[in-house]
N, C-alpha and C positions, 0 to 999 in steps of 0.2 A: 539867129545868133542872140545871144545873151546882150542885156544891155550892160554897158560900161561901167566897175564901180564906184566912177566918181559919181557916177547918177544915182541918187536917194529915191528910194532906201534900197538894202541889196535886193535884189530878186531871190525866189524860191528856189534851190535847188533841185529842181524837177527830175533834172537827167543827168545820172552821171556814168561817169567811164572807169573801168577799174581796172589798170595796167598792171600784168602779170597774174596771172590765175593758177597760183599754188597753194596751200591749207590757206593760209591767209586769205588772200585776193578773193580766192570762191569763197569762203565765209562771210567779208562782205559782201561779197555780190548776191550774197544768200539774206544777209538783214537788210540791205537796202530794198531789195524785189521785195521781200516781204511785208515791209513798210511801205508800197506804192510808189517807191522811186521806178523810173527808167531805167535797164540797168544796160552797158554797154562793157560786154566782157572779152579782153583782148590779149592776147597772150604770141608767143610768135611762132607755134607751130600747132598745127588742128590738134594734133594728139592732146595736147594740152586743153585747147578748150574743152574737146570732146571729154573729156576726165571730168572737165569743171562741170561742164553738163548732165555729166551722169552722174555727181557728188552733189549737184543743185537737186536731184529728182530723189536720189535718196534718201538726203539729209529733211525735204520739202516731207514724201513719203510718211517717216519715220515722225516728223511733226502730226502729223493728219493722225495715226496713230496711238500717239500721246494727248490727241484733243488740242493743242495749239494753233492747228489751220481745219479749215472746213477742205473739202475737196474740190468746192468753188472756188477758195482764198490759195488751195496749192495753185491750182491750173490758172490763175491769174498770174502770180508773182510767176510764175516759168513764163507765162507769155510776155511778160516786161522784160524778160533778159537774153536780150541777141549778143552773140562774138563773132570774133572777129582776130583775122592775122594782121590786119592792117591797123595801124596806129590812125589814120585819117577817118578812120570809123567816129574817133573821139570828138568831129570836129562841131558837134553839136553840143556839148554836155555842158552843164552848166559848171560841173566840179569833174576834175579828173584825181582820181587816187593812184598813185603811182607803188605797186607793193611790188618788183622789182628785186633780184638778188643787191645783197648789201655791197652794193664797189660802185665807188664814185664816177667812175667811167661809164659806167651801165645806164647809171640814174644819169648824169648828163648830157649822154646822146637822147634817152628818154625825152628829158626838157627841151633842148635843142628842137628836138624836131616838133615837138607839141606847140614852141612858142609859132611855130609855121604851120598851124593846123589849126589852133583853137584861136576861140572870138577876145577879145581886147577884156572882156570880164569874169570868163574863164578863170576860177581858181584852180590853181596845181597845189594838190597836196601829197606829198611823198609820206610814205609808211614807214620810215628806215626811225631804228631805235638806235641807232649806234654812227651816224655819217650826222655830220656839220650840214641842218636845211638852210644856215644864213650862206654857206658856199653854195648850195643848189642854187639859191636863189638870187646871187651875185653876177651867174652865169645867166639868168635868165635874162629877157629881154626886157619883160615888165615883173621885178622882183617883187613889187609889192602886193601881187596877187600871190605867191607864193609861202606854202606854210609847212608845216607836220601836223598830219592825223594820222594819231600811234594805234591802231588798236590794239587790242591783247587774243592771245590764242586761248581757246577757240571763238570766234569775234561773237558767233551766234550765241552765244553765253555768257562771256564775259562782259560786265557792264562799265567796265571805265574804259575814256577815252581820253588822251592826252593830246590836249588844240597848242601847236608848239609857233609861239611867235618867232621870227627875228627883227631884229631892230630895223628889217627894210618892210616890213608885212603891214599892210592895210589892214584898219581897225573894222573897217566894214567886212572884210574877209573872214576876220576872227569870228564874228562877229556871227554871218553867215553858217561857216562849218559847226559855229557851239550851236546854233538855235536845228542846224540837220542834227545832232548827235541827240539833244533832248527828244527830237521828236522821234529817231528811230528807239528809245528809248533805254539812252548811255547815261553814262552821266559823266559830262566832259569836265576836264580842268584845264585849267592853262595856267602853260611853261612856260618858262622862254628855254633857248636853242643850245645844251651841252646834248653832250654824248651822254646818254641814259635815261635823260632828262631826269622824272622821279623817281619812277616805280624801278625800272631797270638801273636806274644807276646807285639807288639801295640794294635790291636785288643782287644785282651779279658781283657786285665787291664780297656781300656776304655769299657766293656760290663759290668763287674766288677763293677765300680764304679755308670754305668746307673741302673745296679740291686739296688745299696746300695744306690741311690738318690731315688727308688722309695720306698723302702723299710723304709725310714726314713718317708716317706708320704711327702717328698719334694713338689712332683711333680705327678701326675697322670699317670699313663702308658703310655695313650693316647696324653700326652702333651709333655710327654720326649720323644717320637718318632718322632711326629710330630716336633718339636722343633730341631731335630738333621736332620731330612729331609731337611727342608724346611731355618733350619740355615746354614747347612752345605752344603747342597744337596747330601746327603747320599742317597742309595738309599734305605734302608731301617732304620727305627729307632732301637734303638740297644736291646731294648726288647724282639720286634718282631723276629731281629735275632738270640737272644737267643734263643726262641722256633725254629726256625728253625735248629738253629746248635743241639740241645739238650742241656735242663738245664745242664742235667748231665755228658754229655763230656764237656761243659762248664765250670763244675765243677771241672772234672780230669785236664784238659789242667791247668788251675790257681793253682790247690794245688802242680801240679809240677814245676810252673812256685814259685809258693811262695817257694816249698820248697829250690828251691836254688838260689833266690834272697832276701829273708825275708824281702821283699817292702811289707808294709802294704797294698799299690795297690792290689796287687796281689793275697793279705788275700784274699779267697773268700767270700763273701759277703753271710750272714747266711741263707737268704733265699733261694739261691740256691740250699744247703744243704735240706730246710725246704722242696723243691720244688721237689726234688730228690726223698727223701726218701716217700716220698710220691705217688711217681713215675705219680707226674706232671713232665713230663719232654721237652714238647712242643710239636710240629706238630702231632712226633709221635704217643703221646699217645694222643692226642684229645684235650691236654690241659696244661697248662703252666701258665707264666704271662697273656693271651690272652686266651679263651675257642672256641675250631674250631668243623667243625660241624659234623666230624670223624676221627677217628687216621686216621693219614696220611692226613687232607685236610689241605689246605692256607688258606680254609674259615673261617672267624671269625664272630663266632656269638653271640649277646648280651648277657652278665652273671651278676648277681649282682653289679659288678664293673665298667661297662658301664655308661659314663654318659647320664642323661636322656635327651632326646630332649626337647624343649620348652624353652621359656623368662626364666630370670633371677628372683632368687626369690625379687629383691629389684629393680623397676625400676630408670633409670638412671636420670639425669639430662639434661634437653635441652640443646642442641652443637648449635651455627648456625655458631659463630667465632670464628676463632682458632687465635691464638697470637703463632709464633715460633721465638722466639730468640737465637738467631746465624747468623754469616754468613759462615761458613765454606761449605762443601760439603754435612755434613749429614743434617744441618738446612736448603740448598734450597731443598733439595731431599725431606724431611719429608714438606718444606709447598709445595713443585710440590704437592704429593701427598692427601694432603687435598684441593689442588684448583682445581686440578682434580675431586675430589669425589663430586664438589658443595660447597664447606666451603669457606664464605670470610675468608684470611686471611690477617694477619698482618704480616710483616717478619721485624724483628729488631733487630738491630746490634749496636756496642757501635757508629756510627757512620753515617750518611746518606750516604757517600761514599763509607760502607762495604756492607749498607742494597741492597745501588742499582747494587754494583754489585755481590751481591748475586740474585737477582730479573735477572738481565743479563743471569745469569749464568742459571738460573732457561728457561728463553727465548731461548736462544741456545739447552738445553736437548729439550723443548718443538717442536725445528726447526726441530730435528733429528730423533722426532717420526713421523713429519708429513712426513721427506723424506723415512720414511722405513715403510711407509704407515700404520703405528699405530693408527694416528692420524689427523682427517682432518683440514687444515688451518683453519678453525672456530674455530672449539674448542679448537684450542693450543691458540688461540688469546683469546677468553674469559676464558681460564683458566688463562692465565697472569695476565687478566684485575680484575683478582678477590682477587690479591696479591697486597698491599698495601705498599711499602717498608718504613721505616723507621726508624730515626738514633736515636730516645728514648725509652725505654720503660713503657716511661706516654703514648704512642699510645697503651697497652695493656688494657687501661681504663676500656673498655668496651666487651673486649672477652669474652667467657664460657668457653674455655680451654685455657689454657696456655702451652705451649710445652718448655724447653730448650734443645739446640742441642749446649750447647758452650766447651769450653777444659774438660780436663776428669780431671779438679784437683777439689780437696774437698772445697777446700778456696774459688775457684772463683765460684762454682756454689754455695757455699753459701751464699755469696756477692748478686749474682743472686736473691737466692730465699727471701732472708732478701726486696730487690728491689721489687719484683713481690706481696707480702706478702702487701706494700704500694698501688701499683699502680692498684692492680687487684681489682674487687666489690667481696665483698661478695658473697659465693657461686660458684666461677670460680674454677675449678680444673685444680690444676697446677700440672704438670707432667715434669718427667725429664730421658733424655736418656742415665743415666749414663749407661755403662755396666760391671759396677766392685768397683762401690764407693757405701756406705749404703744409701737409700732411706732416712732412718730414720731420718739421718745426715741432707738431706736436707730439710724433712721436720720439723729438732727441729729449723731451721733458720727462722721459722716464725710462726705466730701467729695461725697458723692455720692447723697445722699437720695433723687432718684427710680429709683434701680437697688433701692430697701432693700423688701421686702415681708415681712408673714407668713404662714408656712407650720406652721400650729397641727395637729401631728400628735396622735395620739391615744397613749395607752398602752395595751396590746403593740401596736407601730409596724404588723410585721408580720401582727396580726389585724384589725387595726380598721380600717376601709373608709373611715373620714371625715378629712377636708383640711379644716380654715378658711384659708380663703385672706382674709388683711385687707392690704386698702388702705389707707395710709394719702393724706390729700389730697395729696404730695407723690410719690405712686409713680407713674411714668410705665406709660403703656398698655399699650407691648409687656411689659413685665417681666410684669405681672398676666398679659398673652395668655401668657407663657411659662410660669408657674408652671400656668396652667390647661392647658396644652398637656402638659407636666411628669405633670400629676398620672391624666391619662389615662393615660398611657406605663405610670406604674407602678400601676395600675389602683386608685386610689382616686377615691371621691367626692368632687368639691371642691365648696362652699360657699361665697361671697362674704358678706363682713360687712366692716363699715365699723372703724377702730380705736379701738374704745371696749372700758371694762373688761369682762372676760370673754366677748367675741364673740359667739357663741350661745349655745353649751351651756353655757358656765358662767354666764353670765347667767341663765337661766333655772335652771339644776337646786343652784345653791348658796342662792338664797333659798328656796326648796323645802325641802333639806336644813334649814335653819338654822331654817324653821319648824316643821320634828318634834322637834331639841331645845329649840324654846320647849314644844312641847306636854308632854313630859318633865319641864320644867322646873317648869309651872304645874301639873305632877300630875295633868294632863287625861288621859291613857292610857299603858300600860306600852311599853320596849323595844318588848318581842316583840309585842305586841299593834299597834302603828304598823306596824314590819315587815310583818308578817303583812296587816294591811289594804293596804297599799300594794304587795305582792307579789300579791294574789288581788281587789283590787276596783280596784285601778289597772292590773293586767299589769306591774310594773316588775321589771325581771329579781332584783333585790335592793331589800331594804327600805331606809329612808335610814340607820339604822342599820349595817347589816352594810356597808353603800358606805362611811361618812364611816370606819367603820374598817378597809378596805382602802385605801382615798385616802391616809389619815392626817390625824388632828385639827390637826395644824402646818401642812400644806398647805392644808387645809379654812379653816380661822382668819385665813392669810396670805389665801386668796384671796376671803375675807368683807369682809375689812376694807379689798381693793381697793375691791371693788364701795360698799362704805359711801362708802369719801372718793370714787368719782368720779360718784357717781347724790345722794348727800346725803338719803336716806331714810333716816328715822328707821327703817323696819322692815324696813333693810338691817344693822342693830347688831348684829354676833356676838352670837350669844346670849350670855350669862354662865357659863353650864354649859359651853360649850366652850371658852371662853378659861380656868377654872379648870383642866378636865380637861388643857390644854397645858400650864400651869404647872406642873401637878404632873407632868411627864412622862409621861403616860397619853396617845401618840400613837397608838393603833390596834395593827392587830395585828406590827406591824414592833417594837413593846414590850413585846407581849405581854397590853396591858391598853389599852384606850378605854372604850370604852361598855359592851362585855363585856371577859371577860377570854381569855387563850387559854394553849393549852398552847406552852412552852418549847421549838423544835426543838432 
């Protein structure tokens, strides 16, 4: 047996035990053997181990293959890993992992019996991302050895691990599982004890809310995926991972998380429920949000709700001129990108001075494709040659589309469109980039509301692949059919969303955001620590940190406080930490100081 943890310092965890062997449990029992641990794999009927067995030989197999194990290094870790139907099998382990279906009953006859099996220094650590481990551990007999080690699926891959204290957990325990996680080579953080802890409890509020935006008929399925890929660079849309994670744990993980936050977020969204009991519950059973081509495939195959391939049922309007007015970054980036696709355009600014050195500016990005061989010197010169700069906009005379790219206030783009509403012919479709102001707004500033669409580009214009194309109820068909026609040409992905605040992406990813500075806030986990989870057990290309300070906290704050007044949830209220850090000028790294600080160019 283990010695005792009050005895310094903790021991090695040599040997451990890994209760219940399904995706999870065999995964680590796959990086522990691999790393030289002992491994003791226990489940409660043979069927089960014998799977885990021959998913250890595979997954080991398929390493050897890839050059990650020698075929000395497979046949080793298999020989470290015996199972077992008997729980008493654990009664040597220095650590037991408990990965156990999620029901509190389950896990505490688990404990129960383990506190009657294992040695007095024996840490139990439960896998559960969604159950109270300060209750597991209040049942226990000796609480203070007990913890949460969260791993993330697939474990053999993913590198974050969440070490979950509760206020009864021994320091030397913590202490213990972090130095095993570095050495299987994780990179652990520590919680403390809610329901989600970090990574899932950002997570699944924002999968949450992508269920109830599809579920309103906001949005398409296939739009609100693509739209969070391709906005955010997700690596998958958060639909899709709802069928992959399971509707239904989806489901558990949120009613535990609502039940002791009572954030409407966290309400789960009815059709999960709907989806559940139904026992659509994704990948595994065949079918979910998405219909795949057998329990258990990735493959997704067309079902009723698939849109159908082919033209638009309203064809579009002839494009040959685009008119972009602005000169800031997103209005050269949006006309780069239609004089690249062939579009004369126009670019203008309140000013000849801002138009040309927006056109400048435009010329420089164009230098820097041809130097990283994107682009050859010809065509960055006749793309230039195709942008007409100018300081009025009576030069939009004669365009077919009109684009504005100017400040995000409601006054001046209406100013704008009141302008554009004069100077543009009949039948131009004028479009506007707000990403958080009503369409409607701007197109009741002129005479002609259903020519008016949005056209929600992205920042850098010319990198990012995604279009919100928003309707408002007064846009007429062909315009929408032309903007969708439009946005092939210059080869980005368009999205359809209806005109409400923040469209898709920012509907979804700024409550996101605004819940990792509540977690900051309540001193639930560090900066870098949220970062870091959210970078390595969510896949997000940037943690919400290091994003809200390239965004900037004045933008972030402006586009909180849409979303607050037009949704009316309370757990849409700027956090208070970011509306401070704006007051005192601490806007992200364009000042040099948000959340972190940065160095001075």
């Amino acid at each position: 047996m283990a010695t005792p943890l009050s005895d310094t310092p903790a021991s090695p965890l040599t040997t451990v035990a890994v209760v219940g062997l399904g995706t999870m449990g065999t995964g680590i029992a796959e990086v522990l053997a691999t790393a030289g641990r002992e491994v003791v794999g226990i489940d409660i009927n043979e069927a089960a181990t014998a799977k885990a067995v021959a998913a250890l030989e595979t997954a080991t197999a398929r390493a050897v293959e890839r050059g990650r194990l020698t075929e000395q290094q497979r046949a080793d870790a298999l020989a470290r890993v015996r199972t077992s139907t008997d729980l008493r099998a654990a009664a040597d382990a220095d650590l037991v992992i408990e990965v156990a279906p999620e029901s509190y009953e389950i896990k505490h006859q688990i404990f129960r019996e383990l506190d009657g099996i294992v040695g007095p220094a024996t840490i139990l650590a439960t896998g559960t991302n969604a159950l109270s481990v300060t209750r597991l551990a209040a049942d226990s007999a000796r609480p203070e050895r007990v913890l949460g080690l969260h791993f993330f699926n697939p474990a053999p891959a993913m590198k974050l691990v969440e070490v979950v204290s509760s206020v009864l957990t021994a320091p030397q325990a913590v202490a213990a599982v972090t130095d095993l996680a570095v050495e299987l080579g994780k990179e652990p953080v520590a919680v403390g004890d809610r329901p989600g802890f970090v990574a899932d409890g950002l997570l699944f509020g924002y999968l949450n809310q992508a269920a109830a935006m599809y579920e309103a008929k906001y949005a398409s399925r296939e739009d609100i995926d693509a739209a969070m890929r391709l906005g955010c660079g997700l690596p998958m849309g958060p639909l899709a991972l709802l069928d992959l994670i399971g509707v239904d744990t989806a489901r558990t993980v949120l009613e535990a998380m609502y039940a002791e936050s009572r954030d409407r977020l966290h309400a789960p969204a009815p059709i999960l429920k709907q989806l559940s009991e139904a026992g659509l519950t994704g990948r595994k059973s065949g079918r979910g949000f998405y219909t795949y081509e057998a329990p258990g495939s990735a493959t997704v195959v067309p079902d009723t709700l698939t849109p159908r391939s082919g033209g638009l049922d309203v064809p579009g309007r002839p494009v040959r001129t685009v008119g972009v007015a602005g000169s800031g970054t997103m209005a050269s980036g949006i006309a780069e990108v239609f004089a690249k696709a062939g579009y004369e355009v126009v670019l203008a600014a309140r000013s000849e001075e801002k138009a040309q050195a927006a056109k400048a500016r435009i010329g420089k990005s164009l230098s820097r494709s041809v130097d990283k061989g994107r682009l050859t010197a010809e065509a960055a010169a006749q793309t230039l040659d195709r942008i007409t700069a100018s300081g009025s906009y009576e030069a939009f005379a004669d365009v077919d589309l009109a684009v504005e790219a100017v400040a995000e206030d409601l006054e001046i783009k209406q100013q704008l469109f009141a302008t554009l509403d004069k100077v543009c012919r009949p039948g131009a479709v004028l479009a506007t980039t707000t990403s958080s102001l009503p369409v409607v707004a701007c197109a009741r500033a002129t005479s002609r509301p259903q020519d008016v669409i949005g056209m929600h580009f992205f920042n850098p214009a010319p990198a990012m692949k995604l279009v919100e194309v928003v309707r408002t109820v007064l846009t007429a068909d062909d315009v929408h059919s032309t903007v969708r026609e439009v946005c092939v040409k210059i080869k980005k992905h368009a999205v359809d969303c209806g005109d409400r605040a923040g469209f898709i992406v920012n509907a979804l990813l700024f409550p996101y955001l605004n819940n990792a500075i509540k977690m900051v806030q309540e001193h639930y986990a560090s900066l870098d620590d949220i970062d870091a989870a959210m970078r390595l057990g969510g896949g997000y290309p940037m943690g919400p940190f290091e994003l809200l300070d390239v965004v900037g906290l004045d933008v972030s704050l402006a586009i909180e406080k849409v979303l607050h007044r037009e949704f009316r949830d309370p757990g849409l209220a700027p956090a208070p930490l970011l509306e401070h850090l704006v007051a005192a000028g601490c806007l992200g790294r364009k000042t040099g100081r948000g959340f972190r600080e940065y160095a001075r160019r």
